[in-house]
N, C-alpha and C positions, 0 to 999 in steps of 0.2 A: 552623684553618679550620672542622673541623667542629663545634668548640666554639661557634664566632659561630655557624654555621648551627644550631645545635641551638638557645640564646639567643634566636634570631629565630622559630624555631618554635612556640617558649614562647609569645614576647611576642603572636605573633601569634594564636595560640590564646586566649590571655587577652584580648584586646582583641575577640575574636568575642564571647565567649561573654559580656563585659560588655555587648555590642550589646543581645544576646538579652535578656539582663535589666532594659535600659530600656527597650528595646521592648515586652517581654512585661509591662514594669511597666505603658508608657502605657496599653495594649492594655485594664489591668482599669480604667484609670480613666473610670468613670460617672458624668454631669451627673443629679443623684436631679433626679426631675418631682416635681412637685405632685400630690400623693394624691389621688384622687376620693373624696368621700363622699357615700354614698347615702344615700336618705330611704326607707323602709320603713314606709307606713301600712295597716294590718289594718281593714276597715270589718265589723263584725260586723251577721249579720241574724237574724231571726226565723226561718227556713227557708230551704232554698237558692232562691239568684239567678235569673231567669231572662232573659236578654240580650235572648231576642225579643219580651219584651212588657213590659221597664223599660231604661231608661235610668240610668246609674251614677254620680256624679260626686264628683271628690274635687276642690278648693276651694282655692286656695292664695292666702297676701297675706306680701308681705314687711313685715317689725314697721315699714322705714323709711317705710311709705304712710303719707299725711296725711290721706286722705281719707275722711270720714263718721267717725261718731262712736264705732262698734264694730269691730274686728277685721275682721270677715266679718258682715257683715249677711245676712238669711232670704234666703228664694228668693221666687216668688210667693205668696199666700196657701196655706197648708195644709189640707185637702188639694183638691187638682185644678182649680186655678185655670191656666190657660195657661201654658205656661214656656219661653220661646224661653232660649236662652245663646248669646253671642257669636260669630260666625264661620257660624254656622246661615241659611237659609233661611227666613221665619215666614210665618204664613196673616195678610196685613193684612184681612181679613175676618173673624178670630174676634172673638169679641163681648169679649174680656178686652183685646182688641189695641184694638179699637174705641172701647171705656170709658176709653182713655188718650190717645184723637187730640189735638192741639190745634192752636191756627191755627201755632203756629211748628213743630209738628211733624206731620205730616199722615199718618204711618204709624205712630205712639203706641208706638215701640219706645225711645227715650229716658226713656221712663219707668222701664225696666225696667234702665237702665245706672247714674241716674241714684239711681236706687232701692238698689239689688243690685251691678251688676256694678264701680262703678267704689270697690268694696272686693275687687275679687279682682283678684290679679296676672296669673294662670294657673291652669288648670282643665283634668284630665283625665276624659275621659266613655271609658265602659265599654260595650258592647253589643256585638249582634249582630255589628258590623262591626270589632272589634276595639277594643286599648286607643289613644287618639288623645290627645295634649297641646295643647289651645288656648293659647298665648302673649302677654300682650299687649305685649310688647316696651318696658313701660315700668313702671314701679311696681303701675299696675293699668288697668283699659278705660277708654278717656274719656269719659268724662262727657259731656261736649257732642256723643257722637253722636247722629244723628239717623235712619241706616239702620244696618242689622245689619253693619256691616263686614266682609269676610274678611281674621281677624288670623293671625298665624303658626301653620300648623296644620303640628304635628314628626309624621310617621309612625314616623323613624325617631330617637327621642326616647333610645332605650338604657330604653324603663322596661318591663315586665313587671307584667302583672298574672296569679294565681294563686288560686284558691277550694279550702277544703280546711273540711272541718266540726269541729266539737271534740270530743271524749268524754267530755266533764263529764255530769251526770245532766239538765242542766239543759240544755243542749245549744245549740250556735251556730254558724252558718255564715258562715266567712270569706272576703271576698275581699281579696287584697293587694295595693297596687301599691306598685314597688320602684322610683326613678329615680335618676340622678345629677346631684345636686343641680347641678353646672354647667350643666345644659341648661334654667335654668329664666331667666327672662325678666330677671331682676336679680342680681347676686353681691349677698347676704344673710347674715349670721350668721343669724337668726331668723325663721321664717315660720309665721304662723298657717295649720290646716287646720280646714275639716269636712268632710260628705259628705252629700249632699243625693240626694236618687231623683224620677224622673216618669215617669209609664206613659205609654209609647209610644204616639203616634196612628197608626191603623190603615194600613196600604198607607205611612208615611211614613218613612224608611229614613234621615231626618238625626236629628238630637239636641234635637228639639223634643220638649213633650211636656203630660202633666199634673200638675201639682209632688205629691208624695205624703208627703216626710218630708226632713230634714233633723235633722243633729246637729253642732249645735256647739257650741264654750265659750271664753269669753276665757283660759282658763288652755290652752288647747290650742295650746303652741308648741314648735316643733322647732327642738331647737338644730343648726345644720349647720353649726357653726362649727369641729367636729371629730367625731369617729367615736363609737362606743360611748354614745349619749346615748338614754336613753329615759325616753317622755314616762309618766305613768301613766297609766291606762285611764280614759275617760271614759267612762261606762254612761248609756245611753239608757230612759227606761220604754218600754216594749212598747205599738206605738198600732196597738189592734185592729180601727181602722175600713177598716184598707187592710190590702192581703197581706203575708202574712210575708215576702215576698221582696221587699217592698220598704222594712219595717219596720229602720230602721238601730238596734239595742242597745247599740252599744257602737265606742269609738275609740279607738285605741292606736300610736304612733309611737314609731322606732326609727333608729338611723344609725349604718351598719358602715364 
């Protein structure tokens, strides 16, 4: 008798502790997610930045837009022609707003979409009031607007931006913004960037402004179709009729 009851003790002991071991097996088994990969572009200047009296932007288009004939087309005329950008407030009283009225548009800001904006997907602006991601929830702005629409404006976008200067002899000052590339207005392998600047009008505290420089290039695309891709540096010549702080030299993308 005590032989079966010793047998049963066993059996039963072996039978817990194979529990424990499917359990503690299921316990480690993890469903892997989907990697995020971020986009990390470094916009170099002539001198450091300054938020309260320029406006920042960096320029995004997904490769699959069809629309216009370049990448990312300029901004306003360079330098200091008017520069509203999508989702903003404009003066329809400025004279650069005015020179673009027409009878089917009567506040002359389709000019400036049908021109410019409706080659960028998504655009984030840098200033005083922090880093902001404008969205346009489709390939790129449309085209056929006729008022400044308010498109998806992310505060809470996951992107960081960062200014730190170089110690080369020659010297340059950078600002970075870092995002993760899901939060951007299309899922894309490839998106063209540049980064364009406009000096802030005075007392006006949205993303208006006066266009002063921009940098871009058809070879300038980021691959975010996996991590560790970096683009090579695009160098700007130095344009000495505006401030160095707004003077963009150089562009360089990365993805971790």
């Amino acid at each position: 008798m005590n032989h079966l009851k010793n047998v049963c003790n066993i059996l039963s002991i072996f039978i817990f502790l194979c529990l424990i071991f499917i359990g503690s097996g299921c316990a480690r088994t993890v469903t892997e997610k989907t990697p995020i990969i971020y986009g990390s572009i470094t916009i170099s200047f002539r001198e450091p930045i300054n938020t309260l009296k320029y406006n920042y932007y960096l320029l995004l288009r997904h490769t699959t837009a069809t629309s216009g004939t370049n990448p990312i087309l300029s901004t306003p005329t360079l330098p200091s022609e008017y520069s509203p950008t999508p989702g903003f407030p404009f003066n329809e009283d400025n004279e650069f707003i005015n020179s673009h009225k027409t009878d089917s548009d009567e506040s002359g800001i389709n000019f400036y979409y049908t021109s410019y904006f409706d080659t960028w997907s998504d655009y984030f602006i840098y200033n005083e009031n922090g880093l902001t991601i404008y969205k346009s929830n489709d390939l790129v702005f449309d085209s056929t607007t006729t008022q400044n629409a308010i498109y998806d404006i992310s505060y809470d976008s996951g992107a960081t931006a960062t200014f730190s200067s170089s110690e080369s002899e020659s010297g340059s000052y950078d600002l970075t913004i870092t995002f993760p590339t899901d939060r951007l207005s299309n899922t894309a392998s490839r998106v063209f960037f540049a980064a364009a600047t406009s000096l802030k009008i005075d007392n006006d505290t949205s993303g208006t402004g006066y266009s002063q420089d921009i940098l871009k290039d058809n070879s300038a695309i980021l691959d975010i179709s996996s991590a560790f891709n970096i683009t090579n540096k695009i160098v700007g010549n130095p344009y000495f009729q505006i401030s160095g702080a707004a003077d963009i030299i150089g562009l360089e993308a990365s993805t971790f």
